[in-house]
MIDOSE-1310 file (N, C-alpha, C; in nm, 2 decimals, decimal comma, always signed):
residues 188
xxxx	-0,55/-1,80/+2,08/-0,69/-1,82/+2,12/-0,75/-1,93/+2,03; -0,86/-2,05/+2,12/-0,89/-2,15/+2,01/-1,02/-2,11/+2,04; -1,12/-2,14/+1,94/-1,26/-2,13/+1,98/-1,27/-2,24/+1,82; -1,41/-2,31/+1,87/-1,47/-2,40/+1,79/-1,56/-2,37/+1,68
xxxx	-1,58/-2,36/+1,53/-1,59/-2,28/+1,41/-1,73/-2,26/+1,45; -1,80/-2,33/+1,53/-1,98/-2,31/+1,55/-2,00/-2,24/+1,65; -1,90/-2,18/+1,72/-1,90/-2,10/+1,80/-1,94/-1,92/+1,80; -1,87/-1,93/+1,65/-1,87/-1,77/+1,65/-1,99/-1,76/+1,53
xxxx	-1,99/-1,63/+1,51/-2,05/-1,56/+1,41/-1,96/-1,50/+1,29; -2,01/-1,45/+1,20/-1,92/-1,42/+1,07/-1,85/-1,30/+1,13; -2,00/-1,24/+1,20/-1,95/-1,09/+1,22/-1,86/-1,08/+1,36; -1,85/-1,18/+1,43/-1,75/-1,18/+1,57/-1,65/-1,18/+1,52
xxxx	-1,62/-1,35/+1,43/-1,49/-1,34/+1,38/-1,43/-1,22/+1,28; -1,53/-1,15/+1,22/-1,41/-1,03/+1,13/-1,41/-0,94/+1,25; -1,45/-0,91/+1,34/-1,39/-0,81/+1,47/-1,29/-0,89/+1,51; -1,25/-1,01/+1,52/-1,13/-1,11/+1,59/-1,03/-1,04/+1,47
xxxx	-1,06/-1,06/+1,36/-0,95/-1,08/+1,28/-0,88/-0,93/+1,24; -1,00/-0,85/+1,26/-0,98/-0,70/+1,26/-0,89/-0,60/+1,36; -0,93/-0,74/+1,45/-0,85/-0,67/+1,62/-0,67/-0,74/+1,58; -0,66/-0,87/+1,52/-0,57/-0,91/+1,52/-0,49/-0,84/+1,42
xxxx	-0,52/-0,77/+1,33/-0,46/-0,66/+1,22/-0,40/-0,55/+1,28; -0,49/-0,51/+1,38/-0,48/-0,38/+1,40/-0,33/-0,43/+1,55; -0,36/-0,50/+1,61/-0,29/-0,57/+1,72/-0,11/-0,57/+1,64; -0,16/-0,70/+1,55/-0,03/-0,75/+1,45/-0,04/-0,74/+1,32
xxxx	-0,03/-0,61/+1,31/-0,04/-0,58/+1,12/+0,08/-0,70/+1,09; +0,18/-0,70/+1,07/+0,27/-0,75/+0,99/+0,24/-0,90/+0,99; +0,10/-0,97/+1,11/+0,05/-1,08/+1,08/-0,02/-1,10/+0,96; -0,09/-1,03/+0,93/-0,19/-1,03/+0,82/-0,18/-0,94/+0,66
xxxx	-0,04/-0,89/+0,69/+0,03/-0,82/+0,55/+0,02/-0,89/+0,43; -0,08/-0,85/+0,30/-0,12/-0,84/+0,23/-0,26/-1,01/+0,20; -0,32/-1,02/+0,31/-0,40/-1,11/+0,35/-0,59/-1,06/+0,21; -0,56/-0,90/+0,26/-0,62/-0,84/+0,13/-0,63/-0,90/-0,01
xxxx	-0,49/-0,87/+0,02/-0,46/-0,87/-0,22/-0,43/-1,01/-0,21; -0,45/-1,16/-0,13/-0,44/-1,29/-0,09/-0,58/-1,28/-0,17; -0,72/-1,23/-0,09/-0,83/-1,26/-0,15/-0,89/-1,19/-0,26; -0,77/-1,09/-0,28/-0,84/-1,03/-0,44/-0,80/-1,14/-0,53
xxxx	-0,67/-1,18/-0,48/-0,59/-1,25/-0,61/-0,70/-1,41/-0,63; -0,73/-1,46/-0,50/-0,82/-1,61/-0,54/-0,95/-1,58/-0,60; -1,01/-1,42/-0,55/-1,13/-1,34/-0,64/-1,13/-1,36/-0,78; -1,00/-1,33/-0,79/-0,96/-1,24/-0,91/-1,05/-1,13/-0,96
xxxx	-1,09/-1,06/-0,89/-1,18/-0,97/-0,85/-1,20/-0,86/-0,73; -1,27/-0,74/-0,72/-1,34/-0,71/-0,60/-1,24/-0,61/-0,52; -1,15/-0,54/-0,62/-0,97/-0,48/-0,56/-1,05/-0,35/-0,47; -1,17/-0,29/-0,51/-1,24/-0,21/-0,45/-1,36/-0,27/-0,32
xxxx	-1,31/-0,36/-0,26/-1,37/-0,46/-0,14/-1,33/-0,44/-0,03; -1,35/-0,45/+0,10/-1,31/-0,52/+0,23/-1,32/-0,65/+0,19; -1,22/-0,67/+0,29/-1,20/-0,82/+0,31/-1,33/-0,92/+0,38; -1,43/-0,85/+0,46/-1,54/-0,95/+0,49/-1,62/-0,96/+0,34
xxxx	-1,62/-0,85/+0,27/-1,71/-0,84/+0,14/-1,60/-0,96/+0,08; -1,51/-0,96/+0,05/-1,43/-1,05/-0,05/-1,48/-1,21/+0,03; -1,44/-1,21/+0,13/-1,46/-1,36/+0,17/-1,58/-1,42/+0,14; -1,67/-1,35/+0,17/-1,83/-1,38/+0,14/-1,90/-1,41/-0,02
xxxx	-1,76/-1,32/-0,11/-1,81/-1,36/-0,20/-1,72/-1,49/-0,26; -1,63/-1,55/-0,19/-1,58/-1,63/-0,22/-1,61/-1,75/-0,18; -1,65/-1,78/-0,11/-1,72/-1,88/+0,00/-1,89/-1,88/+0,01; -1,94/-1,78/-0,02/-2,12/-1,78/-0,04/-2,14/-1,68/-0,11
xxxx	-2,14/-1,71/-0,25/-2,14/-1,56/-0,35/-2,27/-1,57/-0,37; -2,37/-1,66/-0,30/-2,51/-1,70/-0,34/-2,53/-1,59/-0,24; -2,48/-1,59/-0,13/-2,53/-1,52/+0,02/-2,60/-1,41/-0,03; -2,71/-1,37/+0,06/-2,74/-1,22/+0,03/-2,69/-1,18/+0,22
xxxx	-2,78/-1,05/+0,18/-2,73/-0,99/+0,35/-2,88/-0,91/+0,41; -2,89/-0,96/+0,53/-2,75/-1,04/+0,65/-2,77/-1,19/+0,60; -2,68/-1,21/+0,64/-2,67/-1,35/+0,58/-2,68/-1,48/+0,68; -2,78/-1,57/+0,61/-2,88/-1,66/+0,69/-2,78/-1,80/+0,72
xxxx	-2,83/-1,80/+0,90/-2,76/-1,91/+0,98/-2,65/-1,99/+0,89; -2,70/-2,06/+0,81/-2,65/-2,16/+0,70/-2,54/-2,09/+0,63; -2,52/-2,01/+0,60/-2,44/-1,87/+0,52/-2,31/-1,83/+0,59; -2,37/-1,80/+0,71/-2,28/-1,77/+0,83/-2,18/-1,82/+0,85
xxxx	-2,25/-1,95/+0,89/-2,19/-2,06/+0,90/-2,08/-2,14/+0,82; -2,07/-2,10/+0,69/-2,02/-2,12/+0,59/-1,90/-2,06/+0,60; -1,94/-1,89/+0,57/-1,87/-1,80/+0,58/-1,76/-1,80/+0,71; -1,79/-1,85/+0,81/-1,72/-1,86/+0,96/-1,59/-1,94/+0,92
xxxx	-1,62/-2,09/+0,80/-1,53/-2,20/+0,84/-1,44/-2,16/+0,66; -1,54/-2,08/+0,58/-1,48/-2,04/+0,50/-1,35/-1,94/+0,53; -1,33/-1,82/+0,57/-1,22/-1,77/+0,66/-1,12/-1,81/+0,73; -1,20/-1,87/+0,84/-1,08/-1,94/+0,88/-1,00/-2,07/+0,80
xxxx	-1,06/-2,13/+0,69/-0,97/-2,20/+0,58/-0,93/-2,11/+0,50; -0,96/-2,00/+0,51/-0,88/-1,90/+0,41/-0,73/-1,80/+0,46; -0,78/-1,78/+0,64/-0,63/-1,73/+0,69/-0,57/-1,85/+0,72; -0,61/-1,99/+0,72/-0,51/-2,11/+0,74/-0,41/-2,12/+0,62
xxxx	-0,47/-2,14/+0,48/-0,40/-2,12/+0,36/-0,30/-2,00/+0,36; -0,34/-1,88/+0,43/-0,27/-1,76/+0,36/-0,18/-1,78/+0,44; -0,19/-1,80/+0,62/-0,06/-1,81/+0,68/+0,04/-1,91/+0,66; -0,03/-2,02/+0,60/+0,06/-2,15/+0,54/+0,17/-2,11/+0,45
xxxx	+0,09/-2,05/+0,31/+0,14/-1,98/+0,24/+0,26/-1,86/+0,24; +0,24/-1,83/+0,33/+0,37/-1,65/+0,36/+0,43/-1,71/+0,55; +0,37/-1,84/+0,62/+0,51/-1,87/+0,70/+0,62/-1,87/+0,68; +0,71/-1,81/+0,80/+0,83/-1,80/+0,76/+0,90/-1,69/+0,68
xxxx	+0,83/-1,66/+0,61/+0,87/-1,56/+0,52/+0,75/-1,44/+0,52; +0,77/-1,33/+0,42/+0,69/-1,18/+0,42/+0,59/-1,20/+0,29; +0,47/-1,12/+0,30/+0,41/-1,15/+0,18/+0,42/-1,05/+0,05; +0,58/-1,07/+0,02/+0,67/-1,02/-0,10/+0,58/-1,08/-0,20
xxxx	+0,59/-1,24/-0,23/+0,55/-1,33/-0,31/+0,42/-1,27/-0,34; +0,31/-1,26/-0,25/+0,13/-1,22/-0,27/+0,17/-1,07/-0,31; +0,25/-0,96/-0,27/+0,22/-0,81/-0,34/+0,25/-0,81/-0,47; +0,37/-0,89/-0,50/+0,44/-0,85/-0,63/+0,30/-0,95/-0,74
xxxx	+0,28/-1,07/-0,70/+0,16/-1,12/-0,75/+0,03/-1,01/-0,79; -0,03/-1,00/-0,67/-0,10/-0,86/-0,68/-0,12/-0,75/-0,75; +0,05/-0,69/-0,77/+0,12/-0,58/-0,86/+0,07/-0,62/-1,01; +0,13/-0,73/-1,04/+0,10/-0,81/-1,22/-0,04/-0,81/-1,24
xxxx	-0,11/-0,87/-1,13/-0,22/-0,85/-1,16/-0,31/-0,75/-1,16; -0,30/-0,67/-1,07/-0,33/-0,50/-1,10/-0,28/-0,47/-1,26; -0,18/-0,46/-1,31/-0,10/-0,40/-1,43/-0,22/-0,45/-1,57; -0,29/-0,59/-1,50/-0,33/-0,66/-1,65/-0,52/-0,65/-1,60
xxxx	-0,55/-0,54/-1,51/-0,68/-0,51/-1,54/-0,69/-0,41/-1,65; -0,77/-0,40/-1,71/-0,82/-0,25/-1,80/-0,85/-0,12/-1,74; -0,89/-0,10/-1,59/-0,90/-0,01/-1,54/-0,81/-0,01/-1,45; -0,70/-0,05/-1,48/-0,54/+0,02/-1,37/-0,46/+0,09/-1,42
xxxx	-0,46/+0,22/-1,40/-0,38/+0,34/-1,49/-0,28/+0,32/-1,36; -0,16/+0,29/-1,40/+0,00/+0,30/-1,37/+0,02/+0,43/-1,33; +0,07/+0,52/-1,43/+0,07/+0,64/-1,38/+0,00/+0,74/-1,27; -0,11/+0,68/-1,28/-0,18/+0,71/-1,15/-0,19/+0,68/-1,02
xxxx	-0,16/+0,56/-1,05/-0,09/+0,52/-0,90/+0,01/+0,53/-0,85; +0,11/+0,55/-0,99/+0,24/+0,62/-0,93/+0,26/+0,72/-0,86; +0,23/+0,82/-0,96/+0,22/+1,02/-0,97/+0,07/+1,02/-0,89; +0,03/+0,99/-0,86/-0,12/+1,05/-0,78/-0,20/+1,16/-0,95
xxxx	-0,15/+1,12/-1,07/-0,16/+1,20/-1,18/-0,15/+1,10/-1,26; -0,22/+1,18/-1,41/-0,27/+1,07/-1,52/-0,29/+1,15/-1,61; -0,23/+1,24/-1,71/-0,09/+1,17/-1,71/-0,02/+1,21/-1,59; +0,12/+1,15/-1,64/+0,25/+1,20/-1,52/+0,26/+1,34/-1,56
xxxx	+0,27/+1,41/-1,41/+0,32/+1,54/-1,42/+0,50/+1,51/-1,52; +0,56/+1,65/-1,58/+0,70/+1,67/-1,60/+0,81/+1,58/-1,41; +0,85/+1,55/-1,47/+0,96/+1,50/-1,35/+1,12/+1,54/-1,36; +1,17/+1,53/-1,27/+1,31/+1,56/-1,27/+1,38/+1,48/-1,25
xxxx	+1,48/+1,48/-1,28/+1,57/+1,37/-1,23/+1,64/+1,40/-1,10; +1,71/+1,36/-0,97/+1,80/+1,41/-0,87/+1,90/+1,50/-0,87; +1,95/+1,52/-1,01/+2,06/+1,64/-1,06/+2,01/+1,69/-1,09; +1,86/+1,70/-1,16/+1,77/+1,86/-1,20/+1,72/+1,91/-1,09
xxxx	+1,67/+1,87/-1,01/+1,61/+1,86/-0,88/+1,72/+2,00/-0,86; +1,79/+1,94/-0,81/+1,91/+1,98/-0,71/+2,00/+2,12/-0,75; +1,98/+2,11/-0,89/+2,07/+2,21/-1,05/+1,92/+2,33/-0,99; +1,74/+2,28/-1,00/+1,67/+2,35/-1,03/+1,66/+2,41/-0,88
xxxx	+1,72/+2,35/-0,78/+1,64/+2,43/-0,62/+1,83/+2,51/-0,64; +1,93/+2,50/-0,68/+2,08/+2,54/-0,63/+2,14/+2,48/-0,51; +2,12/+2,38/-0,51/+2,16/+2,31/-0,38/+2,26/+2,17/-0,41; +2,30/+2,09/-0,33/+2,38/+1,98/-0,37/+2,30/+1,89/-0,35
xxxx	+2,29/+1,75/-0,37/+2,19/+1,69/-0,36/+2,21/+1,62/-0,23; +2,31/+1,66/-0,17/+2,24/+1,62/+0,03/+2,10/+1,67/+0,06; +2,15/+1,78/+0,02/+2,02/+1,93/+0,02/+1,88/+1,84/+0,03; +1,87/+1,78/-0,11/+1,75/+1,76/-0,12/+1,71/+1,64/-0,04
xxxx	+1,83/+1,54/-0,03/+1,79/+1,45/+0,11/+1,73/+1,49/+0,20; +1,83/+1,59/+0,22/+1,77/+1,61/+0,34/+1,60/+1,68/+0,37; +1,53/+1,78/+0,23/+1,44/+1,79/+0,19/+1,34/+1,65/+0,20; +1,40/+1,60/+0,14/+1,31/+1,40/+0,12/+1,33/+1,35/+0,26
xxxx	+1,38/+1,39/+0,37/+1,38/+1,31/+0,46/+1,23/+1,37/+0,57; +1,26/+1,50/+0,59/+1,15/+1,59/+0,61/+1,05/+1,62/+0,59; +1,06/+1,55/+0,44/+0,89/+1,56/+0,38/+0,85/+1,68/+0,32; +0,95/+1,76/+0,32/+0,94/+1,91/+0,24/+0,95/+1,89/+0,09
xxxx	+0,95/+1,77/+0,03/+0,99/+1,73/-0,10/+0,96/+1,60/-0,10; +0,85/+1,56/-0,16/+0,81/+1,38/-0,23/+0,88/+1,36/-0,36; +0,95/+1,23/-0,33/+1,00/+1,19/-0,44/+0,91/+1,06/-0,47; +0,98/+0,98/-0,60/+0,88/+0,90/-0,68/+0,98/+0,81/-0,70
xxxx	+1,01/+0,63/-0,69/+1,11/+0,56/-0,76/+1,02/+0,52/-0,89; +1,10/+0,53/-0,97/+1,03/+0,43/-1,08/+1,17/+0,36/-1,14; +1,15/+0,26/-1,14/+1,31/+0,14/-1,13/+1,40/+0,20/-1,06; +1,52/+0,24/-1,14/+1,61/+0,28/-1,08/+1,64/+0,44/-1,02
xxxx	+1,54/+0,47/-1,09/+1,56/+0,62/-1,12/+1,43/+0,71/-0,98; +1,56/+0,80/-0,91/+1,45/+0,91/-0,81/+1,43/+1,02/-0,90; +1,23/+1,03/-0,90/+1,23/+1,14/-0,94/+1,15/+1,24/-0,87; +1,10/+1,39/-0,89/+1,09/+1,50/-0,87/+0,96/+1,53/-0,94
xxxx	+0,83/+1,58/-0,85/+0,81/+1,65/-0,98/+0,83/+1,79/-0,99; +0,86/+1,81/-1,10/+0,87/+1,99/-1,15/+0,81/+2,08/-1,04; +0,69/+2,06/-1,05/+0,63/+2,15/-0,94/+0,62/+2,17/-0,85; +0,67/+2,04/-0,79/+0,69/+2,06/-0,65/+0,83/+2,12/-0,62
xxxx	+0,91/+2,12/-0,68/+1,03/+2,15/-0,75/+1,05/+2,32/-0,70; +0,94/+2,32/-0,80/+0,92/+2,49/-0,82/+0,85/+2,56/-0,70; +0,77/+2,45/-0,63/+0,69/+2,56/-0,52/+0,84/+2,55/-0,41; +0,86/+2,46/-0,37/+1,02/+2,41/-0,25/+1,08/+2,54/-0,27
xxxx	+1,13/+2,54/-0,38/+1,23/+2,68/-0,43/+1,19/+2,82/-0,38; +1,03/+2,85/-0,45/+0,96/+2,98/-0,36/+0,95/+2,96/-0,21; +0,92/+2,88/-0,18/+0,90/+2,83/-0,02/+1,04/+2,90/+0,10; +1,14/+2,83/-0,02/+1,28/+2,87/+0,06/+1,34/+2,94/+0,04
xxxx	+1,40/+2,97/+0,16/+1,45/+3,12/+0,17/+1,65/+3,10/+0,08; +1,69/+3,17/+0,02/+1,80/+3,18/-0,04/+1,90/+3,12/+0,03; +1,91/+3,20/+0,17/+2,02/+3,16/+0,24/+2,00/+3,02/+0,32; +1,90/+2,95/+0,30/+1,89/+2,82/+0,37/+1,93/+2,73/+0,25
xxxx	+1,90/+2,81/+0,10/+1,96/+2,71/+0,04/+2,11/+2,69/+0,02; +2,15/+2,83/+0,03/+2,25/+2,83/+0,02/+2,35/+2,78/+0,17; +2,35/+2,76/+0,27/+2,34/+2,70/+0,40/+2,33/+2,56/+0,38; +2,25/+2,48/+0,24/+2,23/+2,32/+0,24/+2,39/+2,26/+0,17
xxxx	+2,47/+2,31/+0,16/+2,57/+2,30/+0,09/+2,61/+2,22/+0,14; +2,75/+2,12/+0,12/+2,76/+2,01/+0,12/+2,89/+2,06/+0,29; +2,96/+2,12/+0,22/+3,04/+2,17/+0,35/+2,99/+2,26/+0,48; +2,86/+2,30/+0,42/+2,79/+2,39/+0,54/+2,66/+2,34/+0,59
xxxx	+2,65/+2,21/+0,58/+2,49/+2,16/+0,68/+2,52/+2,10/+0,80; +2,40/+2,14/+0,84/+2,39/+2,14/+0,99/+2,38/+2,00/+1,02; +2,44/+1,96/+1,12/+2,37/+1,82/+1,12/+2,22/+1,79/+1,22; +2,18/+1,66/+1,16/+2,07/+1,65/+1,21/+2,07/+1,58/+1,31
């Protein structure tokens, strides 16, 4: 679709661009953390709030003809850049960017974003996991596949937490675990 930048409004175009998200997510994958990173700021924003303040940070709201206007041709020079930027390829390059720069705010607790917890709950490793439910560790695949059991990567390592560990165990019935065994599962 072509339309001429004086055509639209700020607020038409972020419904265009919102429709095109929701249409082709994988077009617009990490177009977000695109405009936190040129912010360097605003990680708690929508993206119409981020562009606005990047392009008319004078703007107030609603924001006058002149503003708009701005804002309209500002955007669309901003998804021309991003898609320039990540054609051809996925926007690996903008997350892992993103990532670094999340790690080096003052208010990004890691752990928290990892573990949904701050601190980290106790964790297991895939052999404790597995040692702590009596099962082999298909078992717990197969647990992790199901969603009966969240796991956590942190580098190389799957981990467990304890507690969920522990509720799984009450949850299940003996002979199902003992049924997860390596020569006795069912297939799926």
């Amino acid at each position: 679709m072509i339309f001429r930048r004086s055509e639209l409004t700020y607020e038409e175009l972020v419904k265009f661009v919102i429709g095109l998200q929701h249409g082709r997510p994988d077009q617009l994958s990490g177009f977000r953390e695109f405009l936190v990173l040129k912010l360097n700021d605003g990680d708690n924003l929508g993206r119409p709030t981020l562009v606005t303040r990047l392009v008319v940070p004078q703007a107030g709201h609603p924001l006058s003809p002149e503003d708009d206007q701005a804002a309209v041709h500002g955007l669309l020079d901003l998804l021309d850049e991003f898609l320039a930027e990540t054609a051809g390829s996925d926007s690996r390059a903008i997350d892992r960017e993103y990532l670094l720069w999340l790690q080096q705010q003052s208010w990004y607790n890691l752990e928290l974003a990892r573990f949904d917890s701050s601190p980290a709950p106790r964790m297991l490793t895939l052999d404790e996991a597995a040692d702590q439910l009596g099962v082999q560790r298909e078992a717990v695949f197969d647990w992790m596949a199901s969603r009966r059991l969240r796991s956590f990567r942190v580098g190389a390592e799957l981990l467990f937490r304890e507690g969920d560990v522990v509720q799984l165990r009450a949850r299940t019935d003996p002979n199902e675990r003992q049924s997860s065994g390596p020569d006795n599962r069912s297939s799926a």
